[in-house]
Every structure is written in structure tokens, then in C-alpha cells.
C-alpha positions in Angstrom: 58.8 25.3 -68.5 62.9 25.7 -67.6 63.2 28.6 -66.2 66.9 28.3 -66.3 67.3 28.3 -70.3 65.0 31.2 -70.7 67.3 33.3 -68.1 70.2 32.1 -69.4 69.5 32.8 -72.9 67.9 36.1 -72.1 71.3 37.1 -69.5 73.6 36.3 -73.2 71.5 37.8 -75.2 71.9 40.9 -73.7 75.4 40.3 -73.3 76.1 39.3 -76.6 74.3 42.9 -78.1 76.8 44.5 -75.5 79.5 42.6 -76.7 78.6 43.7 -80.6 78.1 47.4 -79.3 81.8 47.4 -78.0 83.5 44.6 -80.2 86.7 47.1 -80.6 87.3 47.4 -77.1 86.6 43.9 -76.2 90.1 41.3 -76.9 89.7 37.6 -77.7 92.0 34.6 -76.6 91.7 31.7 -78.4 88.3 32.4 -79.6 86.8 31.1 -76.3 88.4 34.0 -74.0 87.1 37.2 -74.0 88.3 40.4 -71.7 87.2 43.6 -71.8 89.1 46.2 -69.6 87.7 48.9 -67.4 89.4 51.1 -64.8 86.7 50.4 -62.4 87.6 49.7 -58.6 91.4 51.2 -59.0 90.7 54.6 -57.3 88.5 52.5 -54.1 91.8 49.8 -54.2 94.5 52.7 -54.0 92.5 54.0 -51.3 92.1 51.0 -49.2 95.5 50.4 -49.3 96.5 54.3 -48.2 94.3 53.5 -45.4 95.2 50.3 -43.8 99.1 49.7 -45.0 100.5 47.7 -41.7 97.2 45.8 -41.5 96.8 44.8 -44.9 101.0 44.0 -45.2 99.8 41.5 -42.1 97.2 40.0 -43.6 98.6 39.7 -46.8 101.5 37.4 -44.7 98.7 35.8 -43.3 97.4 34.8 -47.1 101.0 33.2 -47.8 100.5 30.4 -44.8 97.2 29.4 -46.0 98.2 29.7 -49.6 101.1 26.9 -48.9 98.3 25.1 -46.0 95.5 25.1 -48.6 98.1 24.0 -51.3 98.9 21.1 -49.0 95.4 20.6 -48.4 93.7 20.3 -51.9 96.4 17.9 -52.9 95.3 15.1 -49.8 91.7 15.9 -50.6 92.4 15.1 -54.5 94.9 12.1 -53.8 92.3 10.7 -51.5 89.2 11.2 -53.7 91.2 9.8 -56.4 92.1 6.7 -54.5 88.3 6.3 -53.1 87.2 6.1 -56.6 89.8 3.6 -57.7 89.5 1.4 -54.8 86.1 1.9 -52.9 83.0 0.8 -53.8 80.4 3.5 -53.9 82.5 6.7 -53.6 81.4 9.8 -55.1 84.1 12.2 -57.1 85.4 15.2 -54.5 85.4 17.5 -57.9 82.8 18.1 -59.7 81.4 21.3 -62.4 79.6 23.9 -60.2 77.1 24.7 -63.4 73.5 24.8 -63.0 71.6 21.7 -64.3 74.0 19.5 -63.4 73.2 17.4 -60.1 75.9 17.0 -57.5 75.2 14.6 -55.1 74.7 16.0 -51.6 73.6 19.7 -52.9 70.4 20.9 -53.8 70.2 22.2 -57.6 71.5 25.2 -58.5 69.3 28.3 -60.4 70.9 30.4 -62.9 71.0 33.4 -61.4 72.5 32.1 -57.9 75.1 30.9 -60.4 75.5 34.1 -62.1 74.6 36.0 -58.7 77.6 34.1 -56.9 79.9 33.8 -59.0 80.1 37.5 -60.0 80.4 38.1 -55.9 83.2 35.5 -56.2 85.3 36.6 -58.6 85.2 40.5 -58.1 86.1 40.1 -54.5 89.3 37.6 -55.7 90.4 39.7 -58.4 89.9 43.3 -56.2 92.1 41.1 -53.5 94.7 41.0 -56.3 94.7 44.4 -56.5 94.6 46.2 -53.3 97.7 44.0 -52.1 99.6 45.0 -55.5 98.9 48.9 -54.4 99.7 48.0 -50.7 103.5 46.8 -52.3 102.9 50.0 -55.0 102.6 48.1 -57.8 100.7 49.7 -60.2 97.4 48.0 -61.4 96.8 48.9 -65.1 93.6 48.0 -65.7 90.2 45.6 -64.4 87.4 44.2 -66.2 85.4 41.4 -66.7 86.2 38.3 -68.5 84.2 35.3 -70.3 85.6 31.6 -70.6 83.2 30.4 -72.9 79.5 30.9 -71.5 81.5 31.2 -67.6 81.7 34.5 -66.5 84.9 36.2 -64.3 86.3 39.6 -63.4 90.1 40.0 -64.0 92.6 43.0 -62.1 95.8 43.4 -64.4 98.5 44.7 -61.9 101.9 45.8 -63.6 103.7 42.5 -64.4 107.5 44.0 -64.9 107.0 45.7 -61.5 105.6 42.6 -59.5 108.6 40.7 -60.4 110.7 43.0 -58.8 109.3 43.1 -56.3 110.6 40.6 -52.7 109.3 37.3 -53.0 107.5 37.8 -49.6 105.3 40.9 -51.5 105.3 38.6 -54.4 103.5 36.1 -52.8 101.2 38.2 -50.8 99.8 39.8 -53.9 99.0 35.9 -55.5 97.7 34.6 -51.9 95.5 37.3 -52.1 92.5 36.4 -54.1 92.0 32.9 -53.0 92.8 33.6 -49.5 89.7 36.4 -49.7 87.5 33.9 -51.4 87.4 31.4 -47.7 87.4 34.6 -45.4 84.2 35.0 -47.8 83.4 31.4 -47.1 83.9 31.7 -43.5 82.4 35.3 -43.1 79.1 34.0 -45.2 78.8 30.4 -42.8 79.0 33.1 -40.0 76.3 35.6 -41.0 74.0 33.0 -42.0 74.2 30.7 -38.9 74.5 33.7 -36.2 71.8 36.1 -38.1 70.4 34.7 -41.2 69.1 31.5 -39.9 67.8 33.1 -36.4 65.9 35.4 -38.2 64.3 32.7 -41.0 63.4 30.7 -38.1 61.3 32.9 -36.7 58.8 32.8 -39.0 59.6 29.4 -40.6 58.9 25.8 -39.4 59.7 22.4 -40.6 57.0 20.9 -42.8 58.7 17.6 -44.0 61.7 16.5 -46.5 61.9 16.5 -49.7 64.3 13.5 -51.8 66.6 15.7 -54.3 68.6 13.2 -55.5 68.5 9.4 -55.5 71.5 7.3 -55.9 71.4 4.7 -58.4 71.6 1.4 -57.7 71.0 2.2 -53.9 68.1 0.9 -51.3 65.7 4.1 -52.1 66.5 3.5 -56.0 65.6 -0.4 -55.5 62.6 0.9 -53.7 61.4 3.0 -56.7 61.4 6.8 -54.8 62.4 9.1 -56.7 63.6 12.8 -56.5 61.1 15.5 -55.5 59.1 13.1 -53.5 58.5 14.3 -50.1 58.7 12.4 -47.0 56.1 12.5 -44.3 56.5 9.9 -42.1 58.6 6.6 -41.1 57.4 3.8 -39.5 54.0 5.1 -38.5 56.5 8.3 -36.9 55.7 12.2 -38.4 59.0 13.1 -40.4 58.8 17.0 -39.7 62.8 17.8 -40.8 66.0 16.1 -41.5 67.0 16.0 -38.2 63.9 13.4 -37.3 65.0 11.0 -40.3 68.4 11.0 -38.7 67.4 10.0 -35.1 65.1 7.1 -36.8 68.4 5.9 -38.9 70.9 6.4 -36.0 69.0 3.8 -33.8 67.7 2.0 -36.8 69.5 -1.8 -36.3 67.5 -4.2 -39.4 64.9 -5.0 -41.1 62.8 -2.8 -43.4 61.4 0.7 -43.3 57.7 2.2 -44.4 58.3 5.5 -46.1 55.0 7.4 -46.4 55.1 10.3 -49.0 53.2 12.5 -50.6 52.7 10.3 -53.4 52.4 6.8 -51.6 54.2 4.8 -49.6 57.6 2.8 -49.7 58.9 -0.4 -48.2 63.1 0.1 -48.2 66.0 -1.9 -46.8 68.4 0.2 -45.6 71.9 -1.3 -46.1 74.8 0.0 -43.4 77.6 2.2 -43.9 80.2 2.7 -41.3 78.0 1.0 -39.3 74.9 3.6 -39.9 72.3 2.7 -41.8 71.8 4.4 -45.4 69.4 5.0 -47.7 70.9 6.4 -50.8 69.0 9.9 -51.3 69.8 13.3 -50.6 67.3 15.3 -49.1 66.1 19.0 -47.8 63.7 20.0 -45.6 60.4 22.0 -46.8 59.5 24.8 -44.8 56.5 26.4 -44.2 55.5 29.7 -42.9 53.8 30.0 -39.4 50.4 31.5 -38.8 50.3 35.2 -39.1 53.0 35.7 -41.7 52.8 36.2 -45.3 53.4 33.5 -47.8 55.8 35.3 -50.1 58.6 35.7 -47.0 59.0 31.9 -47.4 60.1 32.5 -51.2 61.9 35.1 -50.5 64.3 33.6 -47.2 64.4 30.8 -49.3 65.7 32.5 -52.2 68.2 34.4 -50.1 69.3 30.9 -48.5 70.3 29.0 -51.4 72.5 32.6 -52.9 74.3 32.2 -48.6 74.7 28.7 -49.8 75.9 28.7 -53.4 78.4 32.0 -52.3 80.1 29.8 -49.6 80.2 26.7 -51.9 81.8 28.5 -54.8 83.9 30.9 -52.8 85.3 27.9 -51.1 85.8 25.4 -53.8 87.3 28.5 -56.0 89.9 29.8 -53.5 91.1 26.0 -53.1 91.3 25.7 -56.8 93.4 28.6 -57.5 96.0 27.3 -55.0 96.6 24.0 -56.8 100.5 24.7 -57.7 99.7 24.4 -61.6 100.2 27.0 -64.7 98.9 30.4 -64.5 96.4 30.2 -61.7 97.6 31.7 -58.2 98.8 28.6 -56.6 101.4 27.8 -59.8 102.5 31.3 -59.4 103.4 30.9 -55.8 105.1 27.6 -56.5 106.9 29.2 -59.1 108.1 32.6 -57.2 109.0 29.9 -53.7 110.3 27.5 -56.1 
């Protein structure tokens, strides 16, 4: 049973009998763009920005050198990914769809509702961004809402357009720096909590129990060997394999030869082949946890369920606030090109 499709089409359901309650207030783009406006979050952004003028005029300078930074940034990742793919052998795209059911190599699937959960985080803290720095500058912001691109959903803040462009290009660019710059202090404020708090706390009660093979690349020594994803690795080479960090001192020291895989659903002779000079196996894998004696069962679940929404939040919140800074049509970084420009 796929969980996924019955959430999915129970979460639009629901949406699509709110949608048909409150078809006259909702407007459509194109038939696939669909906003529908509130005035929700425009009294807690006015007040925010009465509150901490200076700071937020500081950071919202701060947001216009890594606007320009990331700009820079997004471009050599994409030129270089681009030339990887065209001239080395092996090389996995640096862009890919962040949906769930589609595997990414490297990352651990993604659940409906962290992609709902995360995203909706995501965009409302980008799009309030927008809006307190539009009142910091006292532009007014007419309305918010949320918004759906076809089955993806977003939040939207619609600040005064006539008044922004009068606005000094410095305030200009502050106010379209804001959201993506928001979205990697999310980034970097989510790696922080879960490392320094999160993980301390998780680990406390949790201890390694193997790895588990999420992904196997095709055509690669674990493929040729015939493992599979979800099989989980218990041992190498007559060694127990309790987390990731045991299958990496085997490979680091690992020279030739073949090795003896021993899963939960046999065992498996593979040749590594060598990478950089580091042996490789072509999988992706996670570790499996299990919960030490004296705790419940269900906190496993749960911390685990709580990991992967810290993971999927600094994923997207990253990848988005790069994305909106790539200098192209109506997304933020196209608008800063075009007010610097």
C-alpha cells in the first residue's frame, strides 16, 4: 500500500472542495496558477519592522552581498555540473525535482507530508521575508496568500509594485534579497539546531543497528553484484557493520580484491572499483537505528520522523534560496539583475 498517493490524494481532495467553496475569490494564471489572497501576516510584518528598523535595514544590506555571492555561486555550480555530465563518465546531475517518489541519488526518499510539511515552512518564511523588508523601506504590502503551480504548493506576499520602484536601488534590492537570503539562514539555523540539540538528544536513546542500501546505481559494482535497495548490511568481511561510519573505515583502507557483503537477505561477493583513489561501491545508504534498553519503541518513529522534516527543511530551504537568485525572469535573482543592471 503507498501511503504517499493516498495522502496526497486525500491533502487535494480537501483542497480542491476548498477551492470550489471559494472559487470567486481564488484567481487563475494560465490555467495551471492559482492564488488566492489573504491579509494574513501584514499586521505581525508591520510590527516587526516598527520594532527592529536599524537591524533589519542591516541585514537587509547583508541579503544584497549574498544575493550577488549566491548569484555567482549557483552559476559555477550549474556550469560545472553541466560540464561533468558532458565530459565525465559517471556524473550525476547537480539539479534535480525535489518531489516525492522520485529518487535522487545520495538522499533518502522523501514522504508526502515532509514535502508538503517543508515546503509550506519554506515558502511562508521567503515570502514574509519579502514583506517585512518592503515595510522596513514603507512600502506598502497589499495583500498575502497562498499559491498553487500545478499540484506544487507556495505562499506569495504582494508588496506595492509602483511604490517599490521608487524606491533607491539599495532598498530595492534589500526587499528582493530578502526571501532567498531567509531561506539559508533557515538552512543554516536548521543544520545548527539539529547537530547541537537535535542529534544530542536522539542519541541518547538511539544506537546504530546496521545500514540499509537506498539506492543502487546502475551499472555499478553493488548493481553487478545483484544488491538491491532496502537491503541492509550487517557485516563486511567477517567485520559487524553497526553504522556508515564502519563501512567507511573498511573502504578507506580497502586497497583490491573482492568484498563479502552479509545482509539480511544473504550474502554478496562485490568488486569495488576506485574513485579518486577510494574505493566505491555504487549504493547510497542510511543507517538503521534502534532504540536502547529501557526506552519505548514508538520514540524511534517519532525522532526519526522529526529527522527526515530537519533534513528535507534544510535541503529545500537551501536549494530554493539558491534557485531564486539565478539572474533569470521574474524570480528574485532576475529582479536584482534587473534593478543593478
Amino acid at each position: 500500500m503507498n501511503f504517499n498517493i493516498i495522502f496526497a490524494v486525500i491533502f487535494y481532495g480537501l483542497l480542491y472542495i476548498f477551492y470550489l467553496k471559494h472559487k470567486n475569490k481564488f484567481e487563475v494564471q494560465g490555467k495551471i496558477f492559482a492564488l488566492y489572497r489573504t491579509k494574513l501576516g501584514l499586521k505581525l510584518m508591520d510590527k516587526i519592522a516598527k520594532k527592529f528598523p536599524k537591524t533589519l535595514n542591516f541585514i537587509g544590506h547583508l541579503g544584497i552581498l549574498f544575493g550577488f555571492a549566491g548569484m555567482i555561486f549557483i552559476f559555477y555550480i550549474l556550469f560545472k555540473g553541466a560540464y561533468n555530465l558532458l565530459f565525465v563518465k559517471g556524473a550525476t546531475p547537480v539539479v534535480a525535482p525535489v518531489l516525492p517518489g522520485i529518487s535522487i541519488p545520495g538522499l533518502p526518499e522523501l514522504s508526502f507530508w515532509h514535502w508538503i510539511i517543508a515546503i509550506f515552512i519554506v515558502a511562508v518564511i521567503h515570502e514574509f521575508s519579502h514583506g517585512v523588508l518592503s515595510r522596513v523601506y514603507n512600502v506598502k504590502v497589499k495583500s498575502s496568500g497562498f499559491a498553487f503551480l500545478g499540484p506544487i504548493l507556495a505562499a506569495f506576499v504582494e508588496p506595492d509594485e509602483k511604490q517599490v520602484k521608487k524606491k533607491k536601488k539599495n532598498h530595492q534590492l534589500s526587499i528582493m534579497a530578502a526571501g532567498p537570503f531567509s531561506n539559508v539562514l533557515l538552512a543554516l539555523i536548521v543544520l545548527l539546531f539539529f547537530n547541537f540539540l537535535f542529534l544530542p538528544l536522539e542519541n541518547s536513546f538511539i544506537e546504530p543497528n546496521g545500514i540499509m542500501i537506498v539506492n543502487v546505481e546502475s551499472g555499478g559494482p553493488a548493481s553487478e553484484a545483484g544488491l538491491s535497495a532496502n537491503l541492509i548490511i550487517k557485516g563486511i568481511n567477517n567485520q559487524e557493520i553497526k553504522s556508515k561510519t564502519d563501512l567507511f573505515n573498511i573502504l578507506k583502507d580497502f586497497k583490491q580484491g573482492t568484498l563479502n557483503l552479509v545482509t539480511d537477505k544473504g550474502s554478496y561477493n562485490i568488486k569495488p572499483i576506485f574513485k579518486d583513489g577510494k574505493a566505491y561501491l555504487g549504493i547510497s545508504i542510511i543507517d538503521v537505528n534502534g532504540v536502547k534498553a529501557g526506552y519505548p519503541t514508538s520514540l524511534l518513529s517519532i525522532f526519526l520522523w522529526f529527522n527526515m522534516l530537519f533534513f528535507w527543511i534544510w535541503v529545500i530551504s537551501f536549494g530554493i534560496g539558491l534557485f531564486n537568485l539565478l539572474p533569470f525572469g521574474p524570480i528574485d535573482g532576475g529582479r536584482m539583475f534587473q534593478i543593478a543592471a
